[in-house]
PDB file of N, CA, C, O and CB in Angstrom:
ATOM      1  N   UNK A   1      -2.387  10.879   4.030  1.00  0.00           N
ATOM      2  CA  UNK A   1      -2.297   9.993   5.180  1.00  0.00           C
ATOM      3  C   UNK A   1      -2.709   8.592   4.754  1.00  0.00           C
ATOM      4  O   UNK A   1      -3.406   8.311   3.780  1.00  0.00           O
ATOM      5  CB  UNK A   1      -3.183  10.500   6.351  1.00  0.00           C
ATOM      6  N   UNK A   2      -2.277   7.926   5.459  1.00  0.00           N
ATOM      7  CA  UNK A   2      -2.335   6.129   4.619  1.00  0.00           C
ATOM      8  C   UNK A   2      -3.693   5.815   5.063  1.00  0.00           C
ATOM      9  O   UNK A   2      -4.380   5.149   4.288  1.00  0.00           O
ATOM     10  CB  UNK A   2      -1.016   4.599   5.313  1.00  0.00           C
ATOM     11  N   UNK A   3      -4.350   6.296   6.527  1.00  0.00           N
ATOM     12  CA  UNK A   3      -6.158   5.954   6.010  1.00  0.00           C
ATOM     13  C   UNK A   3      -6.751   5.999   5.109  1.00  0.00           C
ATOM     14  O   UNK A   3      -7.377   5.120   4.518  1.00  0.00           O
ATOM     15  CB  UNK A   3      -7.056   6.505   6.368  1.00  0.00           C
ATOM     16  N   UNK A   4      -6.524   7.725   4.781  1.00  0.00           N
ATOM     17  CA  UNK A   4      -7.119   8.290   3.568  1.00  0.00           C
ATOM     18  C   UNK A   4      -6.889   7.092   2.606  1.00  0.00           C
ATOM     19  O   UNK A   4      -7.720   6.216   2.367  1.00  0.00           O
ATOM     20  CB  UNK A   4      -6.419   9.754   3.060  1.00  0.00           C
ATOM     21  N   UNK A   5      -5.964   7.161   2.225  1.00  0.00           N
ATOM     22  CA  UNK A   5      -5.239   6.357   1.050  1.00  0.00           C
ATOM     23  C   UNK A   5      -5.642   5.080   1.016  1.00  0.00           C
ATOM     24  O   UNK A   5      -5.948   4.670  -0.104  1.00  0.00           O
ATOM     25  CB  UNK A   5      -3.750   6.299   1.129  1.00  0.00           C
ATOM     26  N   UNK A   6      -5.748   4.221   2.040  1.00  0.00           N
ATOM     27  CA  UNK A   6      -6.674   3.217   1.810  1.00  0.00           C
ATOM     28  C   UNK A   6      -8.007   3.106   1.704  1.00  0.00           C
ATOM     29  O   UNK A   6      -8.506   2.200   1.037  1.00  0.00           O
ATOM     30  CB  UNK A   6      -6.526   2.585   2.457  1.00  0.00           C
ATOM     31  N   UNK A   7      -8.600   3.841   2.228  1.00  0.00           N
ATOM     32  CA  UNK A   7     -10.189   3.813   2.043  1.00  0.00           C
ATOM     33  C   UNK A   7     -10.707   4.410   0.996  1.00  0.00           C
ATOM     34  O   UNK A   7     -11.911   4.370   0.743  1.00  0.00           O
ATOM     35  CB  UNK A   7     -10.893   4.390   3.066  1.00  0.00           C
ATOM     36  N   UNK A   8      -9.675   5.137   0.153  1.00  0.00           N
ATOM     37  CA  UNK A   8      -9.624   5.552  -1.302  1.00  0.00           C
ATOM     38  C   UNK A   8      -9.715   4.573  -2.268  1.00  0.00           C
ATOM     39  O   UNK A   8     -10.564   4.627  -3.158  1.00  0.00           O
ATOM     40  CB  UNK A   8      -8.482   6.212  -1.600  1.00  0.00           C
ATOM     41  N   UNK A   9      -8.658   3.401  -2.133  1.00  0.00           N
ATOM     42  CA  UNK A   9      -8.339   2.943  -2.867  1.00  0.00           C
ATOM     43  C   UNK A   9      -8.962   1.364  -2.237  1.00  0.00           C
ATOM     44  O   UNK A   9      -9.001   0.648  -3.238  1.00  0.00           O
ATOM     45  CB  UNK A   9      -6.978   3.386  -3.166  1.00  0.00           C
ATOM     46  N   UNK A  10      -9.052   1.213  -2.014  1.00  0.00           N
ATOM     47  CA  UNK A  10      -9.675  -0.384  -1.714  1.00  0.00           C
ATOM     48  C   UNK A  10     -10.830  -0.414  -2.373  1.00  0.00           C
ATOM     49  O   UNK A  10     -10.855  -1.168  -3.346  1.00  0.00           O
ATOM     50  CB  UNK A  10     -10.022  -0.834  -0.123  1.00  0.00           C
ATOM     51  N   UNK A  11     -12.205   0.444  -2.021  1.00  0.00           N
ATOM     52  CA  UNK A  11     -13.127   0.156  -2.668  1.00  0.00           C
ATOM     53  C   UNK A  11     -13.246   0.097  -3.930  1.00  0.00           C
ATOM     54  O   UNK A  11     -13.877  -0.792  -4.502  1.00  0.00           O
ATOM     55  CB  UNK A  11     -13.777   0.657  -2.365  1.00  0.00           C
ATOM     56  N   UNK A  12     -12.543   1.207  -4.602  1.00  0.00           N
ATOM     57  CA  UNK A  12     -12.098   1.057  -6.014  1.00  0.00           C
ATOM     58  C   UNK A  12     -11.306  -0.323  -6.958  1.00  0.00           C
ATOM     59  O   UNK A  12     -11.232  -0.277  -8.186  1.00  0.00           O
ATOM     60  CB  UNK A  12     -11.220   2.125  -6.017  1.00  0.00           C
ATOM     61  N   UNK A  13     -10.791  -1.434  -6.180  1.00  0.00           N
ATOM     62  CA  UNK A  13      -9.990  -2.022  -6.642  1.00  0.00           C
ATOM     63  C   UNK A  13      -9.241  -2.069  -7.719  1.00  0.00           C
ATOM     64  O   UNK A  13      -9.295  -2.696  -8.777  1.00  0.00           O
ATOM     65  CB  UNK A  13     -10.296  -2.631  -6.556  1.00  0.00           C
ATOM     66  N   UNK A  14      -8.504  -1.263  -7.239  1.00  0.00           N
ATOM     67  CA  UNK A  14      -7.200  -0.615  -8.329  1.00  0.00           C
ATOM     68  C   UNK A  14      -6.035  -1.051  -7.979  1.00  0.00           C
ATOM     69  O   UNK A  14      -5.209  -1.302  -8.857  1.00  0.00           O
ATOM     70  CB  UNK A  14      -6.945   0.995  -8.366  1.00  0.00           C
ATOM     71  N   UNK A  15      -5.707  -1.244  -6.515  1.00  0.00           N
ATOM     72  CA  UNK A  15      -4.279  -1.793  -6.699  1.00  0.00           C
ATOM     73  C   UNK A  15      -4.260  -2.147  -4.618  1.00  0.00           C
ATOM     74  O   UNK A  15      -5.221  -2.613  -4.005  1.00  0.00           O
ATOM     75  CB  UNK A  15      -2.775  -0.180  -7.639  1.00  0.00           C
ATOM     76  N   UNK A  16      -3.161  -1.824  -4.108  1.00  0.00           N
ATOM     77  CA  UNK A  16      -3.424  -2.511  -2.443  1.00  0.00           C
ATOM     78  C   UNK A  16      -2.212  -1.845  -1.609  1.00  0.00           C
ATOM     79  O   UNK A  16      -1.005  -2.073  -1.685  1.00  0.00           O
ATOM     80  CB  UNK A  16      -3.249  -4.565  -2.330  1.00  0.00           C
ATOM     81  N   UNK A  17      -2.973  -0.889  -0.738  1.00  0.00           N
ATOM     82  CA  UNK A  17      -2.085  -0.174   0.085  1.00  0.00           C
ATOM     83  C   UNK A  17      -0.885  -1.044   0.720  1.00  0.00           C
ATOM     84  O   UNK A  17      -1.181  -2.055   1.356  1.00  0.00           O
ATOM     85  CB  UNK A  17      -2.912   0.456   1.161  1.00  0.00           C
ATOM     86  N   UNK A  18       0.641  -0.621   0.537  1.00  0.00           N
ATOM     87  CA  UNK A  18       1.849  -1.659   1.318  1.00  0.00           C
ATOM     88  C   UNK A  18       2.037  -0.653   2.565  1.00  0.00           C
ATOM     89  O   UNK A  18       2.091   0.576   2.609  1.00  0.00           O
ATOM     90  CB  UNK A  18       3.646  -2.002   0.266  1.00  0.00           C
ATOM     91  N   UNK A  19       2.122  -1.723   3.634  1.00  0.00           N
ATOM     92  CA  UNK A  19       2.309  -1.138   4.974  1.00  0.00           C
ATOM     93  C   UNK A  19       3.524  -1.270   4.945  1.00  0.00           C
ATOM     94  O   UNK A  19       3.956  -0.677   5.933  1.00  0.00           O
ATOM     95  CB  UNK A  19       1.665  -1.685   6.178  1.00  0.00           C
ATOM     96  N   UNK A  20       4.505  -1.801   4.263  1.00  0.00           N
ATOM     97  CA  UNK A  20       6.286  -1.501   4.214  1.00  0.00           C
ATOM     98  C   UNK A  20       6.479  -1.128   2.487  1.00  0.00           C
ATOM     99  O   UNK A  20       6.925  -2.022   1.768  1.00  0.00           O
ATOM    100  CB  UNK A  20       7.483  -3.317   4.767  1.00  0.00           C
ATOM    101  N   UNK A  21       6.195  -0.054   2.005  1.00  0.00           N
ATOM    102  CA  UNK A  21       6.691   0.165   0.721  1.00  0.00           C
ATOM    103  C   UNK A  21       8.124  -0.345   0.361  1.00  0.00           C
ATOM    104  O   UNK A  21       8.425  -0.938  -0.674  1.00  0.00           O
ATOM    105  CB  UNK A  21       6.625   1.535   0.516  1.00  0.00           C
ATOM    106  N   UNK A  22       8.905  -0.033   1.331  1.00  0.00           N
ATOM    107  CA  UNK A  22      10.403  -0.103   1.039  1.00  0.00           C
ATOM    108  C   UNK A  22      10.658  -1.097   0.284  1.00  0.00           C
ATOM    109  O   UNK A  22       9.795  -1.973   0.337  1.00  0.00           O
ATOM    110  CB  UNK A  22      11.255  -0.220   2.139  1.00  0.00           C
ATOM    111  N   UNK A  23      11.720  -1.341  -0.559  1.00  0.00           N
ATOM    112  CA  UNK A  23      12.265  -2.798  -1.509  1.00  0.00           C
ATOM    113  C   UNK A  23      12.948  -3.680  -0.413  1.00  0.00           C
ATOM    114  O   UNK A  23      13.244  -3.454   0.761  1.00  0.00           O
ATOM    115  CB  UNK A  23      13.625  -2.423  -2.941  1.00  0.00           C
ATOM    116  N   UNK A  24      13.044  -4.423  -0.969  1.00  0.00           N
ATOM    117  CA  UNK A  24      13.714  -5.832  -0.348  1.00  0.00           C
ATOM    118  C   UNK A  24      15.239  -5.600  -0.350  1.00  0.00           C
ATOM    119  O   UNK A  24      15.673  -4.948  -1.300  1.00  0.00           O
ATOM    120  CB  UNK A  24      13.351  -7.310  -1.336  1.00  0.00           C
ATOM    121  N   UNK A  25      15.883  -5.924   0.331  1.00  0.00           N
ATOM    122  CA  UNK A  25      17.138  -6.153   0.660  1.00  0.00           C
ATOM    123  C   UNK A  25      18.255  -6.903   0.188  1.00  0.00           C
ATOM    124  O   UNK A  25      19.475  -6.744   0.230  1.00  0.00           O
ATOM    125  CB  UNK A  25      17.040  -6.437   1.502  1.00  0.00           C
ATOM    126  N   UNK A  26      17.269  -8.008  -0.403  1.00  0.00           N
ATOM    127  CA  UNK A  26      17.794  -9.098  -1.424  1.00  0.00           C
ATOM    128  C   UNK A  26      17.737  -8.843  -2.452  1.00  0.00           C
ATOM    129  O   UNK A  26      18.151  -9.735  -3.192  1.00  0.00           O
ATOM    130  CB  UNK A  26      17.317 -10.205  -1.490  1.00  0.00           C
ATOM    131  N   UNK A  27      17.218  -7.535  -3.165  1.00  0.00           N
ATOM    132  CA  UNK A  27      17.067  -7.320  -4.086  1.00  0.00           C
ATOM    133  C   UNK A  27      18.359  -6.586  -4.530  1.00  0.00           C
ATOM    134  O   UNK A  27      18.978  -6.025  -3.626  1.00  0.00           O
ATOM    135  CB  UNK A  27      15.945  -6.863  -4.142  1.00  0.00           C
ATOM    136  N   UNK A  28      18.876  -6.503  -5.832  1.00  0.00           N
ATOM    137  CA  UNK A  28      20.006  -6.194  -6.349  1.00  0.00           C
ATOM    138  C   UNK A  28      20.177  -4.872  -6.333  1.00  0.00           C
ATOM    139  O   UNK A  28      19.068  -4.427  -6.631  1.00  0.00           O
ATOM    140  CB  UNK A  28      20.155  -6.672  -7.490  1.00  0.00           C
ATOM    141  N   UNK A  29      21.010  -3.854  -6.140  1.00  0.00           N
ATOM    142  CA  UNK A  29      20.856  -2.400  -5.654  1.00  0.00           C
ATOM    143  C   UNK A  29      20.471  -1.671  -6.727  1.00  0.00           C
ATOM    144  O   UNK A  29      20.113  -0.517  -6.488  1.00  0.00           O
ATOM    145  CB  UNK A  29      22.093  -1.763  -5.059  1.00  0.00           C
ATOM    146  N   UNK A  30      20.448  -2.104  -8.019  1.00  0.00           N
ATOM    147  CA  UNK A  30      19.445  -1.136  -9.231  1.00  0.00           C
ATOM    148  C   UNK A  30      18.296  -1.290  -8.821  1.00  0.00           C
ATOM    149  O   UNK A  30      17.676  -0.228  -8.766  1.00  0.00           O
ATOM    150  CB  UNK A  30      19.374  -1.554 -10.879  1.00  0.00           C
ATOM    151  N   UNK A  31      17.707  -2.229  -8.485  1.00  0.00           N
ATOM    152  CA  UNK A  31      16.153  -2.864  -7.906  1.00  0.00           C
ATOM    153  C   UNK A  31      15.895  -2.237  -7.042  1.00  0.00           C
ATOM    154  O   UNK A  31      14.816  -1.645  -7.027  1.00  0.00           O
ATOM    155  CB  UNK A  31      15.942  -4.257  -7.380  1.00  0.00           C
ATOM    156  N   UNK A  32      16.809  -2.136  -5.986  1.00  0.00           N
ATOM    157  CA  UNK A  32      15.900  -0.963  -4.997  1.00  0.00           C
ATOM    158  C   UNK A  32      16.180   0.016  -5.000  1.00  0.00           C
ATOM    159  O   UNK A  32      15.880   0.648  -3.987  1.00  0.00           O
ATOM    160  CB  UNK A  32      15.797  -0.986  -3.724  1.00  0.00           C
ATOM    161  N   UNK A  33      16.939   0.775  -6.142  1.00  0.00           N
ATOM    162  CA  UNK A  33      16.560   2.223  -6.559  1.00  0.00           C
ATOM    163  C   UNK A  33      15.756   2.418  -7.193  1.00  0.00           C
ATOM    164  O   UNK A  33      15.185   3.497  -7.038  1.00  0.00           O
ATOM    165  CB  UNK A  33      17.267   2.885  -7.088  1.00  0.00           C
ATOM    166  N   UNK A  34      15.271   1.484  -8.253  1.00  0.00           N
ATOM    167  CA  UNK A  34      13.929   1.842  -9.145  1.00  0.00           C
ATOM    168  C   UNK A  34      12.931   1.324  -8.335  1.00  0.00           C
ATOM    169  O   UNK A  34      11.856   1.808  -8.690  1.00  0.00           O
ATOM    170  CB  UNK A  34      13.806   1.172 -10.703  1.00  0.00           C
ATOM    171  N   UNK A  35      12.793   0.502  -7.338  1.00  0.00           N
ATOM    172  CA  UNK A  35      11.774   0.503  -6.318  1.00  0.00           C
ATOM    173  C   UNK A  35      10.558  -0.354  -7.284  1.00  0.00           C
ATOM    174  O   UNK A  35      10.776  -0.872  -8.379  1.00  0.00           O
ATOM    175  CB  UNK A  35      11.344   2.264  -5.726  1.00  0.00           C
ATOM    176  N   UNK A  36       9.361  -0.337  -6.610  1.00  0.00           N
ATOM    177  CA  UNK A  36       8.162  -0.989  -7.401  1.00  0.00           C
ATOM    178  C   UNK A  36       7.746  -0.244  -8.442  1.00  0.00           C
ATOM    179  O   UNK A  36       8.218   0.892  -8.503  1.00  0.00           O
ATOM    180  CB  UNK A  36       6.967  -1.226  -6.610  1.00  0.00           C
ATOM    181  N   UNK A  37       7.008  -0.570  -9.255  1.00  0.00           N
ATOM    182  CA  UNK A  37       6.847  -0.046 -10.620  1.00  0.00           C
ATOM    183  C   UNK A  37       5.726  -0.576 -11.415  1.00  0.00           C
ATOM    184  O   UNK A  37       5.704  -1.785 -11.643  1.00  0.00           O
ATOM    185  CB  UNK A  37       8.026  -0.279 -11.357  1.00  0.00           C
ATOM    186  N   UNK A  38       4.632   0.323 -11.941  1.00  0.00           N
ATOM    187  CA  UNK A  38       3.346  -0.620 -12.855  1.00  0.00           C
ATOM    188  C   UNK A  38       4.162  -1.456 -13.494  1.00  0.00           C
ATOM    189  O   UNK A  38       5.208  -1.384 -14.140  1.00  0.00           O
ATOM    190  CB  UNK A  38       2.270   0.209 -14.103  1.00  0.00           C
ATOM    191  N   UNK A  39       3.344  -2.335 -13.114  1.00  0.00           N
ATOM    192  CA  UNK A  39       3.715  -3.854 -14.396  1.00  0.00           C
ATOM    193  C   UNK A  39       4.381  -5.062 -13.577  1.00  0.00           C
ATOM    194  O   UNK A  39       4.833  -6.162 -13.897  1.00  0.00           O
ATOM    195  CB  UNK A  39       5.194  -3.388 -15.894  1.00  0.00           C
ATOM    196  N   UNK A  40       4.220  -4.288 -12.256  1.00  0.00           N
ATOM    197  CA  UNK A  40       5.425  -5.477 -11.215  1.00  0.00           C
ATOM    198  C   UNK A  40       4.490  -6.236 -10.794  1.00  0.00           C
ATOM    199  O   UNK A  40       3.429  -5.736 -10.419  1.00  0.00           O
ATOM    200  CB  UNK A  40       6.447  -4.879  -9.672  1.00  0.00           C
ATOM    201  N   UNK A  41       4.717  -7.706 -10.770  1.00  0.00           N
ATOM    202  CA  UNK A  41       4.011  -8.625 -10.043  1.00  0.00           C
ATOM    203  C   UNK A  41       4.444  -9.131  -8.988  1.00  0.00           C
ATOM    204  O   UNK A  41       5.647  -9.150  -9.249  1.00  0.00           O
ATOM    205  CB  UNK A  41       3.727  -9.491 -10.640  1.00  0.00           C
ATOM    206  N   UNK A  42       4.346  -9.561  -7.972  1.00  0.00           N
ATOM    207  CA  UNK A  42       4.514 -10.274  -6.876  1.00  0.00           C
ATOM    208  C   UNK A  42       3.479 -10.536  -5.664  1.00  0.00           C
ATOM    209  O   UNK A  42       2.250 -10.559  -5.743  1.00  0.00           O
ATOM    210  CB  UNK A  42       5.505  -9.758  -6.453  1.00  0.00           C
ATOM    211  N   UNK A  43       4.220 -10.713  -4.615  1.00  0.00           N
ATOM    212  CA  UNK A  43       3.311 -11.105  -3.287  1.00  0.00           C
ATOM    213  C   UNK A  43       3.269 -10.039  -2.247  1.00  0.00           C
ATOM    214  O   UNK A  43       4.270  -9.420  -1.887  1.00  0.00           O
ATOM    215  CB  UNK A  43       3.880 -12.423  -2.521  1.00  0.00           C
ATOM    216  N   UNK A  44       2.232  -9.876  -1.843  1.00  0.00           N
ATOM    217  CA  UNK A  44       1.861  -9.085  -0.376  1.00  0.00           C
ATOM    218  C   UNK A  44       1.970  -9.981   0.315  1.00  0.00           C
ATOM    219  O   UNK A  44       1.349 -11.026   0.123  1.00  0.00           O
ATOM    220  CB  UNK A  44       0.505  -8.394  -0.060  1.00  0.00           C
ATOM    221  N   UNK A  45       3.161  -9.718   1.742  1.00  0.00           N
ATOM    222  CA  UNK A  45       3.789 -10.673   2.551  1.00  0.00           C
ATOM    223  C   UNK A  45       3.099 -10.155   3.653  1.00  0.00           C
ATOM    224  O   UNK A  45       2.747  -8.980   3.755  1.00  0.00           O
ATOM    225  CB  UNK A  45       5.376 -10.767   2.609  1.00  0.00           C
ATOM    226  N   UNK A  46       2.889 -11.130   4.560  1.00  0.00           N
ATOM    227  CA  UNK A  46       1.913 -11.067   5.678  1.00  0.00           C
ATOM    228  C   UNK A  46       2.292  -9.900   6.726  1.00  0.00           C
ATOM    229  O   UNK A  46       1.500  -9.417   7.536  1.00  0.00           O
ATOM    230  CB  UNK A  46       1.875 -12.505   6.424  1.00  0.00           C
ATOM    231  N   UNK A  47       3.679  -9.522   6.564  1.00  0.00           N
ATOM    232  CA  UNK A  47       4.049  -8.592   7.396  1.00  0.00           C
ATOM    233  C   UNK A  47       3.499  -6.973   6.434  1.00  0.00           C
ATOM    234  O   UNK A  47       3.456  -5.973   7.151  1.00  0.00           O
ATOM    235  CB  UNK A  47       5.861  -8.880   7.741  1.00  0.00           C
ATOM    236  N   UNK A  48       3.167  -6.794   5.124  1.00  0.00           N
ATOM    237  CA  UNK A  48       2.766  -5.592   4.708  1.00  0.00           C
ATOM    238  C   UNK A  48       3.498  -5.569   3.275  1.00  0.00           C
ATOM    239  O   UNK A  48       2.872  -5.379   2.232  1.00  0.00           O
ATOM    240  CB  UNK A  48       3.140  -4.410   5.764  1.00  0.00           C
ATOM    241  N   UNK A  49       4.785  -5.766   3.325  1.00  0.00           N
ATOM    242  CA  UNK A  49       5.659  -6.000   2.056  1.00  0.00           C
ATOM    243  C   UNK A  49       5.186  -6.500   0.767  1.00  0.00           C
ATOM    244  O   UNK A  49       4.286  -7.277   0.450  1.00  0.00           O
ATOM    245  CB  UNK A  49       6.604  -6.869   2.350  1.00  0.00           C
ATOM    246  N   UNK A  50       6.258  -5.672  -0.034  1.00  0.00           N
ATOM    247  CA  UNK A  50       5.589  -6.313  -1.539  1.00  0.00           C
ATOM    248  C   UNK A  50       7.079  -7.146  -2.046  1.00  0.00           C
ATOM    249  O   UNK A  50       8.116  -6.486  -2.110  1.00  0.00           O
ATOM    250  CB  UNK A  50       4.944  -4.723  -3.002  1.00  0.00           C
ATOM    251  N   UNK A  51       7.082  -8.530  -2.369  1.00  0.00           N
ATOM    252  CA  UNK A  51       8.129  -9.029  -2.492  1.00  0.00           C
ATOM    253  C   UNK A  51       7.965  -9.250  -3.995  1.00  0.00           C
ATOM    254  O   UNK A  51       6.993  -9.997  -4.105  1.00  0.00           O
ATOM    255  CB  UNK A  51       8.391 -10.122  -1.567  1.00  0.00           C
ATOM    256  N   UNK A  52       8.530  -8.909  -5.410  1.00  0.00           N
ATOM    257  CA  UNK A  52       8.271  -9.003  -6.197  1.00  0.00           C
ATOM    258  C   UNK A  52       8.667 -10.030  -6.969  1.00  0.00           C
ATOM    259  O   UNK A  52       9.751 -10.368  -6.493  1.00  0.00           O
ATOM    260  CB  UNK A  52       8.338  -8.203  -6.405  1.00  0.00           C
ATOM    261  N   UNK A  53       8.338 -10.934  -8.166  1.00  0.00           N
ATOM    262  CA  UNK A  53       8.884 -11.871  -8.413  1.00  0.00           C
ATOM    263  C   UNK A  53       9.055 -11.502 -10.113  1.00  0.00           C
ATOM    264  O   UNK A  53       9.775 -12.260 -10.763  1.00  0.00           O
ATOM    265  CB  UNK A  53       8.119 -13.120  -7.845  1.00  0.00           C
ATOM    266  N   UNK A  54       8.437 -10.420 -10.770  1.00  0.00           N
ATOM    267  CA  UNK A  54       8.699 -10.719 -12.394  1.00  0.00           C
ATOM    268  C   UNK A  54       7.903  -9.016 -12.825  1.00  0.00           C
ATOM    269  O   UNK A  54       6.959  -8.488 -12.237  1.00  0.00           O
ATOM    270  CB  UNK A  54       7.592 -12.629 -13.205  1.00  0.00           C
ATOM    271  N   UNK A  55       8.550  -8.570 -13.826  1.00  0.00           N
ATOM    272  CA  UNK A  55       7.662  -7.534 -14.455  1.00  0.00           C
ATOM    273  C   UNK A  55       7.274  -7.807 -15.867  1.00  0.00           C
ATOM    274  O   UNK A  55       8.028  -8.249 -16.735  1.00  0.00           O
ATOM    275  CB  UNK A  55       8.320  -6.209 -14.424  1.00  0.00           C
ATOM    276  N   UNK A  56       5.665  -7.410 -16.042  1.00  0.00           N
ATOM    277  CA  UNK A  56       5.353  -7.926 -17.258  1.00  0.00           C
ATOM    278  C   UNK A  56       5.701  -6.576 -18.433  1.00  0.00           C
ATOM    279  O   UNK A  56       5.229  -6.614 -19.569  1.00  0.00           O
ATOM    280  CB  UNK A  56       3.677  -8.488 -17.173  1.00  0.00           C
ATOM    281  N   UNK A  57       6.487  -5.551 -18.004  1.00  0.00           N
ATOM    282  CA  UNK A  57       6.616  -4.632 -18.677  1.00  0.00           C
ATOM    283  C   UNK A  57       8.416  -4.848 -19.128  1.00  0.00           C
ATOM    284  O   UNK A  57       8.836  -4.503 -20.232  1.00  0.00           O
ATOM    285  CB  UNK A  57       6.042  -3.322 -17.835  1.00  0.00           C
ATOM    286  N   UNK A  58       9.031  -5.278 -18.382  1.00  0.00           N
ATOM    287  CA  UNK A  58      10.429  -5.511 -19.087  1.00  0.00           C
ATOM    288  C   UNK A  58      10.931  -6.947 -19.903  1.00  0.00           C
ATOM    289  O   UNK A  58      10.238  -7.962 -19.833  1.00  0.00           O
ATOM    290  CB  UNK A  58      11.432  -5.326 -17.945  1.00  0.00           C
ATOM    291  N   UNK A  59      11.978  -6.914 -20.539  1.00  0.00           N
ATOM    292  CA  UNK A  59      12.124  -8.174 -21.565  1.00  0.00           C
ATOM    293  C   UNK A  59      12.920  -9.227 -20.541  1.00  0.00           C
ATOM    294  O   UNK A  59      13.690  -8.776 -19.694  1.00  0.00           O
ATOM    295  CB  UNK A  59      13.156  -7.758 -23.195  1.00  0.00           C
ATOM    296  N   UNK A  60      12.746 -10.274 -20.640  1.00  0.00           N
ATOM    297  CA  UNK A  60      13.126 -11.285 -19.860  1.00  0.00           C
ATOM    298  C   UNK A  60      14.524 -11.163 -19.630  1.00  0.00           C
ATOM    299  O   UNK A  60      14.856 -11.543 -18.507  1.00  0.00           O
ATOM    300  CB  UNK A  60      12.775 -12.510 -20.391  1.00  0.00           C
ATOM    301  N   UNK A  61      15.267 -10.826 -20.217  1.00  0.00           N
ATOM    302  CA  UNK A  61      16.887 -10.570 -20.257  1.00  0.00           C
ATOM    303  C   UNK A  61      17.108  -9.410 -19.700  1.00  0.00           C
ATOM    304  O   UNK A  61      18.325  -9.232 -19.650  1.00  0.00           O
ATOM    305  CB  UNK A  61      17.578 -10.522 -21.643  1.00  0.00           C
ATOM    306  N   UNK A  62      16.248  -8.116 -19.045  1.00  0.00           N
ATOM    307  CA  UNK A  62      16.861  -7.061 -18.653  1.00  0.00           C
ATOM    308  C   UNK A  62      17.471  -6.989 -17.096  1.00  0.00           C
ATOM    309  O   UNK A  62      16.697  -7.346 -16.208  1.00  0.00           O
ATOM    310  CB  UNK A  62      15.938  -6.084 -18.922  1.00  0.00           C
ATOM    311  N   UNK A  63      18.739  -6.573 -16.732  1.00  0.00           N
ATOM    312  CA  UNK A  63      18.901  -6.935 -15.574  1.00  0.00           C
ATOM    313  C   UNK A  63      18.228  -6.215 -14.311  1.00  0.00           C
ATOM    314  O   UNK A  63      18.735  -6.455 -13.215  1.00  0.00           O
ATOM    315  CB  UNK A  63      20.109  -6.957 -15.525  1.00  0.00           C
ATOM    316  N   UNK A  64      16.962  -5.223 -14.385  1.00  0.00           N
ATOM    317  CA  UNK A  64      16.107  -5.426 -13.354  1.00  0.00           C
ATOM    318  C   UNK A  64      14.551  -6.610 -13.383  1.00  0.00           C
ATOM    319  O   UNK A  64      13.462  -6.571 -12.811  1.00  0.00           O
ATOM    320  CB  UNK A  64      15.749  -3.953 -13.159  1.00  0.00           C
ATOM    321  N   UNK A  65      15.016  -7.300 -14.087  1.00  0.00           N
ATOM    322  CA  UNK A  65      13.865  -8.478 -13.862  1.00  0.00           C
ATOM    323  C   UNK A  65      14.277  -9.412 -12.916  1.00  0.00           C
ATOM    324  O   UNK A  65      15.318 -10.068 -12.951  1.00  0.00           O
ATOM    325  CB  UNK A  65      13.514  -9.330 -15.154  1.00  0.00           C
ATOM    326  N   UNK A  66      13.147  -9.444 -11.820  1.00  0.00           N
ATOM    327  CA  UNK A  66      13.606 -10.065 -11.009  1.00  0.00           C
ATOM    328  C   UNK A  66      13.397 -11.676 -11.193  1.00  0.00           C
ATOM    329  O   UNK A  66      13.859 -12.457 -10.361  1.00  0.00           O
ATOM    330  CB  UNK A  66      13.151  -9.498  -9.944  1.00  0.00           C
TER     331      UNK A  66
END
């Protein structure tokens, strides 16, 4: 349950519960099949969303870098 799950994980600061997991729309349709992923950076948008802007795990040329 996403309480659980946050009160798990917050105090720990490990990473930050998304109240809209889902991908973005604008995002290119390989992107929102592989969805978020360690190594993804971006913004927590005021509505809950994670809007991503770059992964430090893929090579700058791969076409899921956003």
């Amino acid at each position: 349950d996403s309480e659980l799950y946050s009160q798990l994980l917050f105090p720990k600061k490990h990473g930050f519960p998304l109240f809209r997991p889902q991908p973005f729309r604008d995002l290119s349709e390989a992107a929102q099949k592989t969805g978020t992923e360690i190594g993804d950076v971006g913004i927590v948008t005021r509505d809950g969303s994670f809007d991503p802007i770059f992964s430090i795990l893929r090579a700058t040329d791969d076409p899921l870098q956003r």
